[in-house]
N, C-alpha and C positions, 0 to 999 in steps of 0.2 A: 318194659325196660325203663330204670329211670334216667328222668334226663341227662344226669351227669354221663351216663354210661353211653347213649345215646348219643350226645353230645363228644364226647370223646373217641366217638367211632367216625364220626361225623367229621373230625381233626385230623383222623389218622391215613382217612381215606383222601378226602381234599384236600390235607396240608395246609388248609387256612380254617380260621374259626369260625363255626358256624354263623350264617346270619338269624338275624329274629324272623321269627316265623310270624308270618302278620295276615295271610291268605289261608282256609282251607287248603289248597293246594300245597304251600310251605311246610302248613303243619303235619300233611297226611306224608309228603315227604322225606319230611326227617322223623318221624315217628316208626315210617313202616320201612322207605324205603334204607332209610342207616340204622335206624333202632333195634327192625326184624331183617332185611335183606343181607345186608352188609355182614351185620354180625352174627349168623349162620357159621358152624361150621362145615363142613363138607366139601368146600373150596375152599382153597388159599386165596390170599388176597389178590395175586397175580391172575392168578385163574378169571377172579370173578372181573377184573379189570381188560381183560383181554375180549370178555362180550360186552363189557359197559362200552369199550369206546370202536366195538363193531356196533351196535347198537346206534350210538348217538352221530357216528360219524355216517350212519344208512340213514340216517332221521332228517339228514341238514341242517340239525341243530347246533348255528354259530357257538353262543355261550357254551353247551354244554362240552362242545367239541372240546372249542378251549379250555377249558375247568378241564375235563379230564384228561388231557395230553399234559395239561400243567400238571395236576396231581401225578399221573403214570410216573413221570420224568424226576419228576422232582420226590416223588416219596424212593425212587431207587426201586420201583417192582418191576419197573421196565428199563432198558440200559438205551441208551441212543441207536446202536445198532438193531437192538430187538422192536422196537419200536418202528423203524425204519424199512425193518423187514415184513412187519406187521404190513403196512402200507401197501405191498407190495401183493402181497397174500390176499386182503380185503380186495384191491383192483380188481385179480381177479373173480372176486366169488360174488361183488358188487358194485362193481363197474371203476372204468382207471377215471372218470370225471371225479366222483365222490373222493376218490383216493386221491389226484390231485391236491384238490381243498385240504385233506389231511398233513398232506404232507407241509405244507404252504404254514399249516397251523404248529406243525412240531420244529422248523425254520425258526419262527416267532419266539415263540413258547421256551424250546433251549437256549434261546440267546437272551432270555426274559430272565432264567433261571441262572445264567453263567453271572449275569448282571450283579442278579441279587446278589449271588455269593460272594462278590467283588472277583471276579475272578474277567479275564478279558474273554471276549467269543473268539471262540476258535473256529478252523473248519471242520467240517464236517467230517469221518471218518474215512479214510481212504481205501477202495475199492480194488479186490485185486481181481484182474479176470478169470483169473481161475473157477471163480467162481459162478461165471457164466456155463459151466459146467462142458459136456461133452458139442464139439464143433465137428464130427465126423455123423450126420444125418442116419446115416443105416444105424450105427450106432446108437445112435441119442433115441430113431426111433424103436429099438430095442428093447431100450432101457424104459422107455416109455410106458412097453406093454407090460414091464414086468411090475415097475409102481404101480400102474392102475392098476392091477390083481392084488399087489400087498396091499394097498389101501382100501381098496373096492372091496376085497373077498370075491370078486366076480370075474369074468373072463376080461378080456379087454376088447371092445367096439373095434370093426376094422377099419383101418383107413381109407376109406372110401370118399370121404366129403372132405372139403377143406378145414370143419370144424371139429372133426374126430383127426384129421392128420396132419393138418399144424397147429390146431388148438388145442388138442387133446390131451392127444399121442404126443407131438411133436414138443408142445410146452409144458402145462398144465402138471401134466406128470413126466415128460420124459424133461423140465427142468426143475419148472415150479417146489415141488414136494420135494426134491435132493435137497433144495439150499440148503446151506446151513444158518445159522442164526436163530432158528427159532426150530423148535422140538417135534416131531409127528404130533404128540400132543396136543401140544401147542395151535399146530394148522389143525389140526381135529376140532377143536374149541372155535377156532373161529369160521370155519366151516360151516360147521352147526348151524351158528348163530345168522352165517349169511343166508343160507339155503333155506334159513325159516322166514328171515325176512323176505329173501326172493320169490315165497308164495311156490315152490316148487316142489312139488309135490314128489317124481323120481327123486331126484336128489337128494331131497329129505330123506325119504325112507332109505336111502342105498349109504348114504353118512354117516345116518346116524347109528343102524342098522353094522355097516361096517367099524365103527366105532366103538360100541359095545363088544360085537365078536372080537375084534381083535383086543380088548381088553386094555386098550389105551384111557379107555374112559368107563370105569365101574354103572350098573344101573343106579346107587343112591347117586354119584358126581352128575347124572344125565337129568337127574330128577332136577337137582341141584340149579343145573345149568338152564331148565325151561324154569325156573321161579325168577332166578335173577333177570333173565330176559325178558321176561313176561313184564318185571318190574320198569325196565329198560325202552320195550319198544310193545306193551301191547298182551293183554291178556287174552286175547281172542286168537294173535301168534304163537303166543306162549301152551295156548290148547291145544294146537297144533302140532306144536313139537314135542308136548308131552306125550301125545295121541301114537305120533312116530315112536316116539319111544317104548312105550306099552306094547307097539306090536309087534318094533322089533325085539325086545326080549321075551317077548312071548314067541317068535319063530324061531329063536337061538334051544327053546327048552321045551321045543315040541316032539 
């Protein structure tokens, strides 16, 4: 790809202009990771931004955090609400410390970005409780079992332990995956992305695995999503979840 075009992908994704490339590292970078990664079709640019900054926010990577919470916000692929909800979503698939720091960064970052605009910081969007979803227990854990089978394709764990019946049951699915804000998709995507970082082996397979079956995410978009990640956090994780991938659609068409 020539630089221009490269370089232009490189614009469209950060919102600022590229820097000069002065390190192998820079060069291999912008060459592979915005030249070849980036400009891929297969994902949208939202899509592929929704593992880049599950990715760098699992890495504890300061700068990159912020470059990509700046870029997300500011190119308009992510809305303050979607983004916020994001946070939310990552706590739990890779822990609420990491997601703190996130959130701490898109604080910053949106009032970095209202700046520029000349525009004043405002607050933050107002939260209705409704959204906290169902507050009748027998209920909610109900509803609980019935997500983790839509989502799963699997039965649902019984509540036996504290972390199958308030972690589980009780949030996870019987709140977590209702919100709204952000799309089954969407938590599908970065699911993925956590569960491969989290080295978890269940998980993996039952995600990704449920993922594909349920046809939220085609096998090329799965393929898709382990190259960008791979570029993101790690080729040796990125075999991993290609590896998932492969066998779960190989057990979907046996």
């Amino acid at each position: 790809m020539s630089d221009s075009v490269t370089d232009r992908t490189y614009r469209e994704v950060m919102t600022v202009d590229p820097p000069a490339a002065s390190t192998p590292f820079e060069q291999a970078t912008r060459e592979f990771v915005f030249g070849q990664v980036w400009a891929r079709p297969g994902l949208s640019r939202r899509d592929r931004r929704l593992v880049t900054l599950t990715c760098v926010a699992a890495a504890d990577a300061p700068q990159p955090i912020d470059d990509h919470v700046y870029a997300a916000l500011g190119s308009g692929d992510l809305t303050l609400p979607e983004i916020l909800e994001f946070v939310l979503h990552f706590a739990v698939y890779c822990g609420w410390p990491k997601a703190s720091h996130v959130e701490g960064v898109i604080r910053r970052q949106w009032a970095r970005i209202q700046t520029e605009r000349g525009e004043g910081v405002t607050p933050w969007p107002a939260l209705d409780n409704a959204t906290l979803g169902l507050n009748d227990w027998e209920a909610r854990l109900e509803r609980g079992v019935k997500e983790f089978i839509d989502v799963n394709l699997l039965p649902a764990p019984p509540p036996d332990t504290p972390y199958t019946h308030a972690g589980i049951l009780g949030y996870v699915f019987g709140h977590l995956w209702q919100r709204p804000g952000l799309t089954r998709r969407d938590r599908r995507i970065i699911t993925v992305a956590c569960v491969a970082i989290d080295d978890s082996p269940m998980p993996l397979q039952t995600h990704v695995g449920s993922a594909l079956g349920s046809g939220d995410i085609t096998k090329p978009e799965m393929d898709e999503i382990a190259l960008h990640f791979s570029a993101y956090y790690g080729f040796a994780k990125g075999e991993a979840l290609q590896h998932s991938a492969e066998a779960g659609w190989a057990r979907l068409h046996s």
